[in-house]
C-alpha positions as CSV (number, residue, x, y, z in Angstrom):
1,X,16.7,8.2,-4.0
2,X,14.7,6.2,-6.6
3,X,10.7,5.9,-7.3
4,X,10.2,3.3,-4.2
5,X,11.4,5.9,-1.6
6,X,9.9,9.0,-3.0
7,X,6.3,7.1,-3.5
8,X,6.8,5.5,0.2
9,X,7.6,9.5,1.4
10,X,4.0,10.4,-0.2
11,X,2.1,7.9,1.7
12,X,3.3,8.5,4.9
13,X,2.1,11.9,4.4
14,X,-0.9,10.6,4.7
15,X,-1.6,7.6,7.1
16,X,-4.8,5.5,8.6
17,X,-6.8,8.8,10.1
18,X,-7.8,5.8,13.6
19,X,-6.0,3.3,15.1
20,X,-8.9,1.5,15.1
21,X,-9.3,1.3,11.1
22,X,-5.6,0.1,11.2
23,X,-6.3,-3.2,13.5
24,X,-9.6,-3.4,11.5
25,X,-7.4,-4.2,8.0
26,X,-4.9,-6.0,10.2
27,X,-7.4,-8.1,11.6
28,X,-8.7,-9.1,8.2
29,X,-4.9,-10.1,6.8
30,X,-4.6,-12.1,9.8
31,X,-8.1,-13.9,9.1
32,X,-6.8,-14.3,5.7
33,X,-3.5,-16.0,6.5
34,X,-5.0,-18.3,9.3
35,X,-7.4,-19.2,6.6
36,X,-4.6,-19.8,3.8
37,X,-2.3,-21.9,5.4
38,X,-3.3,-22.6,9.6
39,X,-2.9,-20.5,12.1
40,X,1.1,-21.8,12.9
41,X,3.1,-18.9,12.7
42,X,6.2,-21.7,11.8
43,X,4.4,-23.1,9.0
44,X,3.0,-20.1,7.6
45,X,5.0,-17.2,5.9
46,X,2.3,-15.3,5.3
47,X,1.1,-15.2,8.7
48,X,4.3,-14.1,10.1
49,X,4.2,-11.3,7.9
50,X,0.8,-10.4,9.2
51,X,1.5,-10.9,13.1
52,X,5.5,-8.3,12.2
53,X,2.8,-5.8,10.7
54,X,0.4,-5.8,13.9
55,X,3.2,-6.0,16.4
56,X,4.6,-2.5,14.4
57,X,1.1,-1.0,14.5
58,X,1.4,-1.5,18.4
59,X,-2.0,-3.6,18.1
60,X,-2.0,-5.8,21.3
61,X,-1.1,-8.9,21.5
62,X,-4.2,-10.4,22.8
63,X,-6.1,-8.9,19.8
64,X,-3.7,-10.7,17.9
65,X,-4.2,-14.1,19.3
66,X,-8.0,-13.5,19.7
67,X,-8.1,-13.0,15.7
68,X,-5.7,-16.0,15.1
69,X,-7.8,-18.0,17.3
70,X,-11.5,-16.8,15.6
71,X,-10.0,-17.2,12.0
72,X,-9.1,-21.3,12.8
73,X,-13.2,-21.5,13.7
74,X,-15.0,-23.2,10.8
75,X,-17.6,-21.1,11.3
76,X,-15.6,-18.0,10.8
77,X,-16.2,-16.0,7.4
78,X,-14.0,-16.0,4.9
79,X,-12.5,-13.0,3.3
80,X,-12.0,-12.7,-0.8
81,X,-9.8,-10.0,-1.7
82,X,-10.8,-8.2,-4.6
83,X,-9.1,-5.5,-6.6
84,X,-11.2,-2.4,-8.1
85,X,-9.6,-0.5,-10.6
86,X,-11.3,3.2,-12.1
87,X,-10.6,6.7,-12.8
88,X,-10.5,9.6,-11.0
89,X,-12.1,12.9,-11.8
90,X,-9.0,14.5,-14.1
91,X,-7.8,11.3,-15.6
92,X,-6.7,10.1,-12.4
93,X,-5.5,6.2,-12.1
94,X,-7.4,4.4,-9.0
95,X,-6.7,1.2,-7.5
96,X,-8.8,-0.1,-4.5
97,X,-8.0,-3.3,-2.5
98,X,-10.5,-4.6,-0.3
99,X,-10.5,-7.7,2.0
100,X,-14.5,-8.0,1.7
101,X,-17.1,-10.9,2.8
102,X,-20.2,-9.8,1.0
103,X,-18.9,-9.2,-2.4
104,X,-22.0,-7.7,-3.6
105,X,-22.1,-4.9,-0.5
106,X,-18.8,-4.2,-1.7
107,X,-19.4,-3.7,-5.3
108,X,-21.8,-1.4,-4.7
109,X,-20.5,0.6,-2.0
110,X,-16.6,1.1,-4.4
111,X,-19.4,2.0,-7.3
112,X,-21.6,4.3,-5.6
113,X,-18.3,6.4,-4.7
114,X,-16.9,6.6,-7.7
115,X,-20.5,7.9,-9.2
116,X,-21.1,10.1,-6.8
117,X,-17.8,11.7,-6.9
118,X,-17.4,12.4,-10.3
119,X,-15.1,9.4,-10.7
120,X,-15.9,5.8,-13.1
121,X,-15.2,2.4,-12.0
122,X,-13.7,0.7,-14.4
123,X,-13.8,-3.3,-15.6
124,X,-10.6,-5.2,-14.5
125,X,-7.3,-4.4,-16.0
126,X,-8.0,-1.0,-16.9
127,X,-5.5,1.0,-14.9
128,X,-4.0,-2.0,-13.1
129,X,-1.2,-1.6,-15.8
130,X,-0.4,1.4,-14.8
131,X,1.0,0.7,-11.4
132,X,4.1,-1.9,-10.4
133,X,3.3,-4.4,-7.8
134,X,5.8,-4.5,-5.3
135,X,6.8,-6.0,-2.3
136,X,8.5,-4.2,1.0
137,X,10.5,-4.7,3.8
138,X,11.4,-3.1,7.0
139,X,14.3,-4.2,8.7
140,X,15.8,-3.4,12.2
141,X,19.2,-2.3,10.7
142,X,20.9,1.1,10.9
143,X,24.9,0.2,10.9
144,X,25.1,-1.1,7.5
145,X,26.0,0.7,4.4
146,X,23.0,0.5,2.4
147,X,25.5,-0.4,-0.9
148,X,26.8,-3.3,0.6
149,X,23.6,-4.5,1.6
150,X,22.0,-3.7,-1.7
151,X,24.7,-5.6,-3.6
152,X,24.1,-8.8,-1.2
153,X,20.6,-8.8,-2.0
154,X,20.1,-7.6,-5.7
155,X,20.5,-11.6,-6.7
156,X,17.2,-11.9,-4.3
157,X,14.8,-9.4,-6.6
158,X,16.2,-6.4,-4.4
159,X,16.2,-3.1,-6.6
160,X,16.5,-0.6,-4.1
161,X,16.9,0.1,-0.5
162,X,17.2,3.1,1.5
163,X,16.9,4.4,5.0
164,X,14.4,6.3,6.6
165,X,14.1,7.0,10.5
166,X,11.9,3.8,10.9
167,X,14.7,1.7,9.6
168,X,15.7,-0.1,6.1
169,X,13.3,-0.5,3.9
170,X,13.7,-2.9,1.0
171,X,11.6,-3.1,-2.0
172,X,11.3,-5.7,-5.1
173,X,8.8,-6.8,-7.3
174,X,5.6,-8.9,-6.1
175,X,6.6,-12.2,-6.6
176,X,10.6,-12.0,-4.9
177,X,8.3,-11.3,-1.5
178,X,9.1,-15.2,-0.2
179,X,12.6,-15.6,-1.5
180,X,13.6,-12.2,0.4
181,X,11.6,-13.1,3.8
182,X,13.3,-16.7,3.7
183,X,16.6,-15.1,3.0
184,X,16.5,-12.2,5.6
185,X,14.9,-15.1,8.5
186,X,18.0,-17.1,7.6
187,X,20.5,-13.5,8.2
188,X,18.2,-13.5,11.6
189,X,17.5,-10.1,10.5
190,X,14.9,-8.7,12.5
191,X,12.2,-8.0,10.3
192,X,10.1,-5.4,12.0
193,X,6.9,-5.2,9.0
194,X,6.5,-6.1,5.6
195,X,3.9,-5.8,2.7
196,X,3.3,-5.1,-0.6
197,X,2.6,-1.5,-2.7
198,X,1.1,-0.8,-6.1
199,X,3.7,2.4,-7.0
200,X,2.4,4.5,-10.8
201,X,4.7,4.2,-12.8
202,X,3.5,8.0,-14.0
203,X,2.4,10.7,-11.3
204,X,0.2,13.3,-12.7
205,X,-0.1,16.6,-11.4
206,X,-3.1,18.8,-10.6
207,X,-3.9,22.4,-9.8
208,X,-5.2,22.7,-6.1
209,X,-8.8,22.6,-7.0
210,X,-8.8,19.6,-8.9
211,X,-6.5,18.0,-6.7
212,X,-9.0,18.8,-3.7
213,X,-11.2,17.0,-5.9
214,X,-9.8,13.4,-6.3
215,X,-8.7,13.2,-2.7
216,X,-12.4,13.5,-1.9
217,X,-13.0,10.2,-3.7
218,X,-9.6,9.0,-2.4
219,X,-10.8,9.7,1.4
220,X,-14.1,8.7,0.7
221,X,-13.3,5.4,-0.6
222,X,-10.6,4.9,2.2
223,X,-13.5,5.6,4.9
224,X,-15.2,2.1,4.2
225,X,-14.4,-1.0,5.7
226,X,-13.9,-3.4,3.4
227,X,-11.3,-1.3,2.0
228,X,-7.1,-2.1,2.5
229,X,-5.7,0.0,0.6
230,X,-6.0,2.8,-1.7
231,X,-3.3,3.5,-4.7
232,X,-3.8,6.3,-7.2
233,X,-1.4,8.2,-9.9
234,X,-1.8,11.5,-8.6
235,X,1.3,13.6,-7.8
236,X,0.7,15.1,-4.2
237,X,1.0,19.1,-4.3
238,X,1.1,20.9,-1.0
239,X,-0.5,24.1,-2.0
240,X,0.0,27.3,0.3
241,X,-3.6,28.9,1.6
């Protein structure tokens, strides 16, 4: 198993601690979409994408219409998506995405955490670097070899795919995310959620203490909710008590 599937096993170790904060960030990529490119599913990839992801989150399907729906109102806030990058305590690597629309609440909320956890936000680029974008899929397939379909995808962007018990999960970099989707919709292979990780390219490790310490931050900054996601460079210990 390569980098994707070991960084992919990390994360699920540690999921969205309330349903509720889950349909909260879904909510806000489906306001995003509508906003993009209309609120036609046909029309817009990205929205497609969004409605697979709340459909696997179990979030119903008149939240997902009554979001769909809000987001087409005029009168409906925008969201900007804006990318934080800082350090850790420890030399750490942080990445924060957040789906914000009060860009100056959201500044200073990501900065006050970082301060007050022993952390430093840093200017953009700084640790961005450090960390591939990539994009993912899940597909409903379990009765394929996983060569075969590698080797019919690798002239799509594919660089690896593997199985886990929620299906096969694809990953590439950022930018083969629409060739794949229009590729795998023309298979009609049932895609059951997609999206897009930030994996380090280098994991650091940490005693127990100090590790203790950057999740703080890490859970902190996760707690808020303007925040989508949370990457870091920090190699995940399970330390016995």
């Amino acid at each position: 198993m390569g980098r994707a599937f070991e960084f992919r096993k990390a994360r699920k170790m540690k999921r969205w601690s309330a349903m509720a904060k889950t349909f909260t960030r879904i909510g806000k990529d489906l306001v995003i979409a509508v906003k993009e490119a209309g609120s036609d599913p046909v029309n817009n990839s990205r929205l497609r994408a969004v409605i697979q992801n709340a459909k696997a989150a179990n979030m119903p399907k008149e939240n997902v219409e009554r979001a769909i729906k809000k987001a087409s109102d005029k009168n409906t806030s925008d969201y900007k998506e804006i990318l934080f990058e800082g350090y850790a305590p420890h030399g750490i690597a942080i990445l924060v995405e957040t789906a914000t629309d009060n860009n100056k609440r959201t500044v200073a909320n990501i900065r006050s955490y970082f301060n007050k956890l022993n952390g430093s936000l840093g200017k953009a680029g700084s640790v961005e670097f450090m960390f591939d974008h990539c994009c993912n899929f899940r597909i409903n397939l379990t009765d394929i070899d996983i060569e075969k379909i590698e080797l019919e995808f690798i002239d799509y962007g594919v660089e690896e795919v593997f199985k886990d018990e929620d299906g096969m999960i694809f990953y590439a970099p950022f930018e083969c995310f629409g060739m794949i989707q229009r590729e795998l919709e023309k298979r009609d292979l049932e895609i059951l959620s997609s999206g897009f990780d930030r994996i380090p390219q280098v994991l650091k490790p940490l005693e127990n203490i100090a590790q203790q310490e950057v999740l703080r931050l890490i859970e902190k900054i996760e707690e808020d909710d303007d925040v989508q996601n949370v990457y870091h460079s920090m190699e995940i210990k399970n330390f016995s008590v």
